[in-house]
C-alpha positions as CSV (number, residue, x, y, z in Angstrom):
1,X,-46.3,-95.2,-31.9
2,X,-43.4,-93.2,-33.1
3,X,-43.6,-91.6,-36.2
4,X,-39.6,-90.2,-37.6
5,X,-38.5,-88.8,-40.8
6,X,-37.4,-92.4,-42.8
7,X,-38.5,-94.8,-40.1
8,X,-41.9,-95.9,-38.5
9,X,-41.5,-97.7,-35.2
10,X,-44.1,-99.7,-33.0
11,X,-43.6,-100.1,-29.8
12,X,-45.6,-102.8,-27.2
13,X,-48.8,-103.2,-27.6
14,X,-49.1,-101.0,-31.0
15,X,-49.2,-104.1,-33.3
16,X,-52.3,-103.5,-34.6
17,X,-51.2,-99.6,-35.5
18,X,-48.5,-101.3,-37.3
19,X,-50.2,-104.1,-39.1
20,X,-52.3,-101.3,-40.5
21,X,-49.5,-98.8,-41.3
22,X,-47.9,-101.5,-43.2
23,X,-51.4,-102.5,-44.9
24,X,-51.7,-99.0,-46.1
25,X,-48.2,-98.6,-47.0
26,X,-48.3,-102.0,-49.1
27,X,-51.7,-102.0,-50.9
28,X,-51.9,-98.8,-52.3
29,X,-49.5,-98.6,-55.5
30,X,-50.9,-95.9,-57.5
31,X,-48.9,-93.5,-54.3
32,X,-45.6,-94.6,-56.1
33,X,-43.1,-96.8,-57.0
34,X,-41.7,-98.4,-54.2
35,X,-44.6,-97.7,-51.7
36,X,-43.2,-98.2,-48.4
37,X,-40.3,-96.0,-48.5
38,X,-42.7,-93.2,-50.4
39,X,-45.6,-93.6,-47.6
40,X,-42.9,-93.8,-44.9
41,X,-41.0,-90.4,-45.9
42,X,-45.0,-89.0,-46.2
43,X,-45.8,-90.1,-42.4
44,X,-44.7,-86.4,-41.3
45,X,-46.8,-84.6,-44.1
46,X,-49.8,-87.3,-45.1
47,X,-50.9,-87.8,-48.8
48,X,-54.3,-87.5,-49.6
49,X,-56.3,-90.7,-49.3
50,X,-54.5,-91.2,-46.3
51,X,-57.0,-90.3,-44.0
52,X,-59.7,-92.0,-45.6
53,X,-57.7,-95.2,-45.7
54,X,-57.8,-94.6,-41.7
55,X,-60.9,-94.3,-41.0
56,X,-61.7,-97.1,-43.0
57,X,-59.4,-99.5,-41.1
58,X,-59.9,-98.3,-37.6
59,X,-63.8,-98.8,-37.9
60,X,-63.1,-102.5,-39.0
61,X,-60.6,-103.0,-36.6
62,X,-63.4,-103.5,-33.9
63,X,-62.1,-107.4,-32.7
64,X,-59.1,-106.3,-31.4
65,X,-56.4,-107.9,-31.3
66,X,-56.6,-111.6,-31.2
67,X,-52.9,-112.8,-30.6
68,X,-51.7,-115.9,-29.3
69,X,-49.1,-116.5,-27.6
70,X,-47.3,-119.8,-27.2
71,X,-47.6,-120.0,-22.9
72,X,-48.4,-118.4,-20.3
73,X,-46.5,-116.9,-17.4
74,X,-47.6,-118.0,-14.1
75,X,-45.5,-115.8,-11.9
76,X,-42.1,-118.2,-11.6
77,X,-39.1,-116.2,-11.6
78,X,-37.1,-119.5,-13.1
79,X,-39.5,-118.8,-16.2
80,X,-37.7,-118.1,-19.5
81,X,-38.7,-115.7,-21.7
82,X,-38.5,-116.9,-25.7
83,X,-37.9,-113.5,-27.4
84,X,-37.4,-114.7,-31.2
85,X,-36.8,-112.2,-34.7
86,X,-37.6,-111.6,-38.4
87,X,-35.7,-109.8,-40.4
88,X,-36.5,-108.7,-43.9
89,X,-35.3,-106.4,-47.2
90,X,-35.8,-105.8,-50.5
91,X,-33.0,-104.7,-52.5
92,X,-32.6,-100.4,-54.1
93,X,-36.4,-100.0,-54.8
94,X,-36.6,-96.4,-54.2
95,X,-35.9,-94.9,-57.7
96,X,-34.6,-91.6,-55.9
97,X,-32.1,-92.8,-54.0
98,X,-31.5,-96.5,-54.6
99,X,-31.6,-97.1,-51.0
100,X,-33.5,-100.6,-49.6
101,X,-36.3,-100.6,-47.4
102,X,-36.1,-102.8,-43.9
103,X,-38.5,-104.8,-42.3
104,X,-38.3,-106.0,-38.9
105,X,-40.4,-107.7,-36.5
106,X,-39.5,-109.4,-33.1
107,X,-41.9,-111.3,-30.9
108,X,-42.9,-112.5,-27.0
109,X,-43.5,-116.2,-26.7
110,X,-44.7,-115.9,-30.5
111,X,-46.8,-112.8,-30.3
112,X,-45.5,-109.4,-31.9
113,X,-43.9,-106.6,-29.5
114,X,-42.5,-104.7,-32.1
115,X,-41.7,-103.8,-36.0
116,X,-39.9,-101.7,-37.9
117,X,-39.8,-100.3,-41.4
118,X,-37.5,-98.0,-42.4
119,X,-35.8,-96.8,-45.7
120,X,-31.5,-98.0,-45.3
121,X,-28.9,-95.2,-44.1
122,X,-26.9,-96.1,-47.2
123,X,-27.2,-98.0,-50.2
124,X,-26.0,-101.3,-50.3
125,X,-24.0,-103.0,-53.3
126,X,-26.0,-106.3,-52.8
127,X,-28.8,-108.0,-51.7
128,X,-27.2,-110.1,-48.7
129,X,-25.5,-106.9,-47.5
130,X,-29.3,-105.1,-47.8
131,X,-30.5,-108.4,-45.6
132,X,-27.4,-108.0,-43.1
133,X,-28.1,-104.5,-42.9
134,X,-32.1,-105.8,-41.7
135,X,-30.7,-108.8,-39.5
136,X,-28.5,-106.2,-37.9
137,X,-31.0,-103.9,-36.8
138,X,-33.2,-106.8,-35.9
139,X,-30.6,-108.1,-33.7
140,X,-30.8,-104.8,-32.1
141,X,-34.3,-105.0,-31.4
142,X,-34.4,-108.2,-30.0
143,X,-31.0,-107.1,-27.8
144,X,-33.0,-104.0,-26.3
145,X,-36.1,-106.1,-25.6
146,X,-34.1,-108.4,-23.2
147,X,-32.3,-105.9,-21.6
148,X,-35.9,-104.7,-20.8
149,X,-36.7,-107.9,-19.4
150,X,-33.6,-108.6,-17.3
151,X,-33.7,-105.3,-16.0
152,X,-36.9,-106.4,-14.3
153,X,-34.9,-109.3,-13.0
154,X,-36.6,-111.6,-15.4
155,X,-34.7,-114.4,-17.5
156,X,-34.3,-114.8,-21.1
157,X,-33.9,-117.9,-23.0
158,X,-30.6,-118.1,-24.7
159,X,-29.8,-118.4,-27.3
160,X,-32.1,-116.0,-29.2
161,X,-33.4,-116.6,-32.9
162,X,-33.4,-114.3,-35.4
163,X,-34.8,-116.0,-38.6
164,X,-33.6,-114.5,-42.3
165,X,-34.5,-115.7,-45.4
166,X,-31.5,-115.0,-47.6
167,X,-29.4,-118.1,-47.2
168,X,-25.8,-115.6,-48.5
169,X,-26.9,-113.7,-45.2
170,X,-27.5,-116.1,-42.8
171,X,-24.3,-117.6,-44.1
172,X,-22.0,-115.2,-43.7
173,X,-23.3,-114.9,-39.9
174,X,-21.2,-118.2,-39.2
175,X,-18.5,-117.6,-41.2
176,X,-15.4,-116.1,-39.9
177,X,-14.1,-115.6,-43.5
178,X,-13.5,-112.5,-45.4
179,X,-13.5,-112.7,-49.1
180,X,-12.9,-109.1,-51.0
181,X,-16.5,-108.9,-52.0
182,X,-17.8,-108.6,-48.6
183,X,-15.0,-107.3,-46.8
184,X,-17.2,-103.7,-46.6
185,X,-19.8,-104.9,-44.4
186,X,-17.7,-107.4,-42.2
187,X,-18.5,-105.2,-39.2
188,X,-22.3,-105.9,-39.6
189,X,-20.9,-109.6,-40.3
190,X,-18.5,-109.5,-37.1
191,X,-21.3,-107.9,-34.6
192,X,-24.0,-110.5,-35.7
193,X,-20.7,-113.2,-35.6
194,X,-20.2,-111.9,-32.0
195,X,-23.7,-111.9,-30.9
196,X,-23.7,-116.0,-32.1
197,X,-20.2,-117.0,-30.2
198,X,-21.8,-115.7,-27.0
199,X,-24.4,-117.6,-26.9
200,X,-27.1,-114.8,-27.6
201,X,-28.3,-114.5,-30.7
202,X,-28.4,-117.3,-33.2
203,X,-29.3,-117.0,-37.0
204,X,-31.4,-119.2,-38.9
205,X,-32.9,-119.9,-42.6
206,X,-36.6,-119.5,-43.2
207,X,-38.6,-119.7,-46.3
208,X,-39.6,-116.4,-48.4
209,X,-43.5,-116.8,-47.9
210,X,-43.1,-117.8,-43.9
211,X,-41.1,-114.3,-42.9
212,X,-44.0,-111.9,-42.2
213,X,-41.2,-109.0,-41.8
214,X,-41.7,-109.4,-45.8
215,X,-45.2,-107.1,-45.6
216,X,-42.6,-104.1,-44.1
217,X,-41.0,-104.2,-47.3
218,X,-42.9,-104.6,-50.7
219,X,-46.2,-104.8,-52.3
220,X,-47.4,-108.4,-51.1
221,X,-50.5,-110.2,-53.5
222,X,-53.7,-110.6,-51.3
223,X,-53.2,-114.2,-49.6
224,X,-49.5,-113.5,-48.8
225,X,-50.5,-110.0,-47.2
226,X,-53.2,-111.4,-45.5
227,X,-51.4,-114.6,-43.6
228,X,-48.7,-111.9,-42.7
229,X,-51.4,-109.8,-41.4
230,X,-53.0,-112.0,-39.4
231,X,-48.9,-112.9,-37.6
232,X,-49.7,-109.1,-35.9
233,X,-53.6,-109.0,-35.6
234,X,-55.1,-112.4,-35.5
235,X,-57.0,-114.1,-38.0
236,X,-59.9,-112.4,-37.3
237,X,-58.7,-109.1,-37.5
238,X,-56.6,-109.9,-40.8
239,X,-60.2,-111.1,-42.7
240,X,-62.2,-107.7,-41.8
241,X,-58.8,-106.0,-43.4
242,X,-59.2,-107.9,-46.3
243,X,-63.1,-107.7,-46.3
244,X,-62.3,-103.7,-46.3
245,X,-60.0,-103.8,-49.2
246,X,-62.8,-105.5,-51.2
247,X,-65.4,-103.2,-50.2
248,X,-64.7,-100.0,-48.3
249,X,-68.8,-99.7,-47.6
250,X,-68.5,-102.6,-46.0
251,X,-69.0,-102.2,-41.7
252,X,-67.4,-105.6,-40.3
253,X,-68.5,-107.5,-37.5
């Protein structure tokens, strides 16, 4: 894992480091308003409590990592790779800057390769820029994670999904339209635009409560943070988590 000033990244096979990043980040409130950007600018210099909250997670983390993922590769070089996204924001909740937070997450035939959260370069003058800004960088993600494939002489499937859940956003992604109140993010608008007329990267509408890129950027109640949990760590996982939040004593499985 990757730890920068603004910005935690995951990289392969870290998923469970990020799941629990996140959980820390998300389910401790009393650190701040707006807890992910505050526990993400604090990754360089930890607050106390942090490393308790470690130690308690790691020792419950004993399962592993039980992820799915949709099929299995038996070798065939004629095999596509499905690499799919989830973008996410929420919109000026750090009070010192008004800047929104991103989450990202892109996946393998279903199962996580990497996430991202990360407080915004800039702030943003509405909610469906703060998500373009999100899809964007998602986009990105998914783009390096094919060239990584291809460079091994592997295939991709094309298009590529990346799955929003502000309608405005997804929207403006397929719309070759400029209106004066979005003319000042039409390069986000015309790089995502471009990705979809080549036959890359498509965009596409999902509900609130199904994007699990949602846990990157807000407090989440117990059930939601817990079936978004269990997207990176497997059910199994994602119930000792939960077990641990109720009881710190208590020693899992």
């Amino acid at each position: 894992m990757c730890h920068r000033e603004g910005t935690i990244q995951v990289s392969i096979g870290s998923g469970q480091i990020a799941a629990h990043d996140a959980m820390v980040a998300t389910q401790n409130p009393e650190r701040g308003a707006g807890a992910i950007p505050l526990h993400i600018r604090s990754v360089t210099s930890p607050c106390e409590g942090y490393a308790q909250d470690d130690e308690i997670l790691h020792r419950n983390f004993r399962a592993g990592l039980l992820l799915k993922p949709t099929c299995k590769w038996d070798g065939n070089p004629a095999h596509e790779f499905v690499i799919t996204g989830r973008s996410d924001s929420d919109y000026a909740k750090d009070t010192d800057t008004r800047r929104s937070v991103s989450g990202t997450s892109t996946f393998l035939h279903g199962s996580p390769i990497s996430t991202r959260s990360n407080t915004q370069k800039s702030v943003t003058l509405s909610v469906t820029e703060a998500e373009l800004v999100a899809a964007t960088q998602c986009a990105q993600d998914m783009l390096f994670n094919m060239r990584i494939l291809e460079s091994m002489g592997l295939k991709v499937k094309k298009p590529m999904i990346l799955e929003i859940d502000n309608k405005g956003a997804v929207d403006l992604t397929h719309n070759w339209s400029v209106g004066g109140r979005t003319r000042h993010v039409e390069v986000r608008q015309y790089f995502l635009r471009d990705l979809k007329e080549e036959n890359i990267i498509i965009t596409k509408w999902i509900a609130a409560d199904d994007n699990s890129s949602d846990m990157f950027t807000k407090n989440l109640g117990g059930p939601l943070f817990e079936k978004h949990l269990a997207t990176y760590c497997g059910d199994k996982v994602a119930k000792q988590v939960a077990a641990a939040l109720v009881d710190p004593q208590w020693e899992g499985v």
